[in-house]
C-alpha positions as CSV (number, residue, x, y, z in Angstrom):
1,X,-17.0,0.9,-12.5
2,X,-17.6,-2.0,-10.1
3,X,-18.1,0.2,-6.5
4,X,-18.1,-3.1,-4.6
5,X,-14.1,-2.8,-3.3
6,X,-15.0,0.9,-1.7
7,X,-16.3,-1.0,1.5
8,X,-13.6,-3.4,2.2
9,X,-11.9,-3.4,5.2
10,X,-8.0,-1.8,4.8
11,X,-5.4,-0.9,6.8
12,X,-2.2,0.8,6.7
13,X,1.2,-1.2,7.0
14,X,1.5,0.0,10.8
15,X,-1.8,-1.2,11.6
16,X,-1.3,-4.7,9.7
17,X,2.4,-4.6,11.7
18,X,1.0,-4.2,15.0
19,X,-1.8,-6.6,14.7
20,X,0.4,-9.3,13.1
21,X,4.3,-8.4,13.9
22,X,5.4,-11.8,12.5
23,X,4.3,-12.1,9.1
24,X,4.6,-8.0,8.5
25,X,8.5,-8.7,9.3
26,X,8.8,-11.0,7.2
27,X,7.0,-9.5,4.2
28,X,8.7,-6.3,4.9
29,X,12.1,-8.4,4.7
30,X,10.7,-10.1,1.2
31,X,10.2,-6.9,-0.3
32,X,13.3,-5.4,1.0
33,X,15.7,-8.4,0.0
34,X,15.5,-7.0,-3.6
35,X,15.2,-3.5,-4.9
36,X,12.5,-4.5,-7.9
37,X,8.5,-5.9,-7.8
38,X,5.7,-6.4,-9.9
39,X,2.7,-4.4,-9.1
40,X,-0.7,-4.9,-11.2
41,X,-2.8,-2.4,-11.7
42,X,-5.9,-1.8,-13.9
43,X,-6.2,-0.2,-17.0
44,X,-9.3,1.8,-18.2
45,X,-10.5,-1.5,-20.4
46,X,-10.7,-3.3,-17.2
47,X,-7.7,-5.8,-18.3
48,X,-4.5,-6.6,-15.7
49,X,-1.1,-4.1,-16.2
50,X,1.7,-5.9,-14.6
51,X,4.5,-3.0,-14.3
52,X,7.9,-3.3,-12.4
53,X,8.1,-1.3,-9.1
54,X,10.2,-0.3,-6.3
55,X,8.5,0.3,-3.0
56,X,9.5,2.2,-0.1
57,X,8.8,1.4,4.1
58,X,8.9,4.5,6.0
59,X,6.9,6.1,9.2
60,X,4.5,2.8,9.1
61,X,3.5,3.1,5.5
62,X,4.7,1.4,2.3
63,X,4.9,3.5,-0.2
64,X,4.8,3.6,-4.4
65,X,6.8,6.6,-5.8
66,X,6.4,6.5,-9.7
67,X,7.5,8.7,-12.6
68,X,5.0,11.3,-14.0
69,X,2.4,10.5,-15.8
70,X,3.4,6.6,-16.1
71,X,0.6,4.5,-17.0
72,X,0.8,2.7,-13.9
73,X,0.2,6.0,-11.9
74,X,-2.6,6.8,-13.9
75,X,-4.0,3.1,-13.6
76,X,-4.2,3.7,-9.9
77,X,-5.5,7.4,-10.5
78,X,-8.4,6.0,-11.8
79,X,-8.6,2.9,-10.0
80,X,-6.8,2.8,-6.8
81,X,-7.0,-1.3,-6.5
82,X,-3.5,-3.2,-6.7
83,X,-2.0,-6.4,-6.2
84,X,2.0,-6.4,-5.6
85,X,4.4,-9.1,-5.7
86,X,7.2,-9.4,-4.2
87,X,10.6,-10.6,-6.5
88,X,11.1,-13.8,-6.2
89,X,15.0,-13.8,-7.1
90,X,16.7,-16.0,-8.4
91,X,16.0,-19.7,-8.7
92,X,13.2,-21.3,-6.8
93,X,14.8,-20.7,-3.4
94,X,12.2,-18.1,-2.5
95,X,13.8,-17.8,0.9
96,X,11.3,-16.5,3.2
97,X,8.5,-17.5,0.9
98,X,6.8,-15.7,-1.4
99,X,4.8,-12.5,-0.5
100,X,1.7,-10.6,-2.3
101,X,0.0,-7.4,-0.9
102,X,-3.1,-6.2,-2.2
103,X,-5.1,-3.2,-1.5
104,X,-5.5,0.5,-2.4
105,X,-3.3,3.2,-3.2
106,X,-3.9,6.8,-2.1
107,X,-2.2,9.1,-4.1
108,X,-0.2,11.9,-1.5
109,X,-0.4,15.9,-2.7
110,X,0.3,17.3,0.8
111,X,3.3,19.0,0.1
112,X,5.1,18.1,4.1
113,X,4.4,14.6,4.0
114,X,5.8,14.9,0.4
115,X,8.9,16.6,1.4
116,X,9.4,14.1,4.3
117,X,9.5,11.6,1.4
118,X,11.7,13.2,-1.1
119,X,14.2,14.1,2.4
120,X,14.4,10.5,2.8
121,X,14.3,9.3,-0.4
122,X,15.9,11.3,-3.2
123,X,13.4,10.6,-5.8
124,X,13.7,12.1,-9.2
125,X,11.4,15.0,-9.7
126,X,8.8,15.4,-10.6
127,X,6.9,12.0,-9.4
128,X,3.7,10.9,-7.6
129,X,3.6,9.4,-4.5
130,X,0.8,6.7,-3.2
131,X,0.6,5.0,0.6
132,X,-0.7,2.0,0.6
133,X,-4.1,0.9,1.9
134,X,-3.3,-3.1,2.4
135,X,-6.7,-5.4,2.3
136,X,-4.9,-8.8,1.8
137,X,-1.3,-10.4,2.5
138,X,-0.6,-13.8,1.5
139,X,2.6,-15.3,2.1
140,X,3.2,-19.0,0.4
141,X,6.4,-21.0,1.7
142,X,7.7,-24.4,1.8
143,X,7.7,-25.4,5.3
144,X,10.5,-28.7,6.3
145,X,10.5,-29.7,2.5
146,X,7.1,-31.0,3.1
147,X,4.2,-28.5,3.6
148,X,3.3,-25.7,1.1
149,X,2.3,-23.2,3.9
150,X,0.0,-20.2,3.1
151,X,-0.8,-17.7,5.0
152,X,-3.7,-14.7,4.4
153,X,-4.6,-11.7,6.6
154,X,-6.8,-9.2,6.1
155,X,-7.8,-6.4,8.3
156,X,-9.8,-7.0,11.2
157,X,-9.1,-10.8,10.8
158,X,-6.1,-12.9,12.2
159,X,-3.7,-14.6,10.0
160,X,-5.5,-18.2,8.5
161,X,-2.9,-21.0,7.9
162,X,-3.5,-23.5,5.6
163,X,-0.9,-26.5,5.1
164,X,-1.1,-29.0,2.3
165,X,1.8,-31.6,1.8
């Protein structure tokens, strides 16, 4: 396996919050305008599994709660990289843009910070639980029906805008 992504700079939702309030709001309100995402994961051939997702924000993290043994658990079990995607809804609208988060996922077995999840959440047992370890957010919006906007930050870095018409 390809050890290169083990050194790249990653940060929790909190920290990529507080360095960049803006564009955390408004990713946090993309994924939160709808209940369903895609997340991609790898599976042990190497190839891209695209798998629908909910995700959770709570205490500063984001969070991936999945059903037993589902292939996109054990994907990220093995390899921890991801790339998630916000829905898009319906039509081309995409209001507030459209929103991808990559990074890591760190699967949770401590049984508080567990039961502070299921408290707030209700998940169906049993499940795992990942927090996220972000090391890119791009958002890509349509800026006065002129500019396709894009936006990337990644830890450490401030947010690089790039407009093209």
């Amino acid at each position: 396996m390809d050890t290169t992504h083990t050194t790249q700079a990653r940060a929790r939702w909190a920290e990529f919050a507080a360095a960049e309030p803006e564009l955390a709001r408004t990713a946090q309100e993309r994924f939160e305008a709808f209940t369903h995402h895609t997340l991609a994961t790898l599976r042990k051939d190497g190839a891209p599994r695209t798998s629908g997702m909910e995700v959770r924000f709570l205490h500063g993290e984001l969070w991936f709660g999945m059903m037993p043994d589902s292939l996109k658990a054990l994907d990220l079990r093995r390899d921890p990289r991801f790339a998630l995607q916000a829905n898009q809804g319906p039509g081309t609208a995409m209001g507030g843009g459209d929103v991808r988060i990559c990074g890591r996922a760190v699967e949770v077995t401590d049984a508080a910070v567990r039961a502070r999840y299921v408290e707030e959440v209700e998940p169906p047992q049993p499940f795992h639980l990942f927090r996220t370890e972000l090391t890119e957010v791009t958002r890509t919006a349509v800026e006065d029906d002129t500019y396709l906007v894009v936006q990337v930050w990644k830890p450490g870095e401030p947010v690089r805008t790039l407009r093209r018409t």
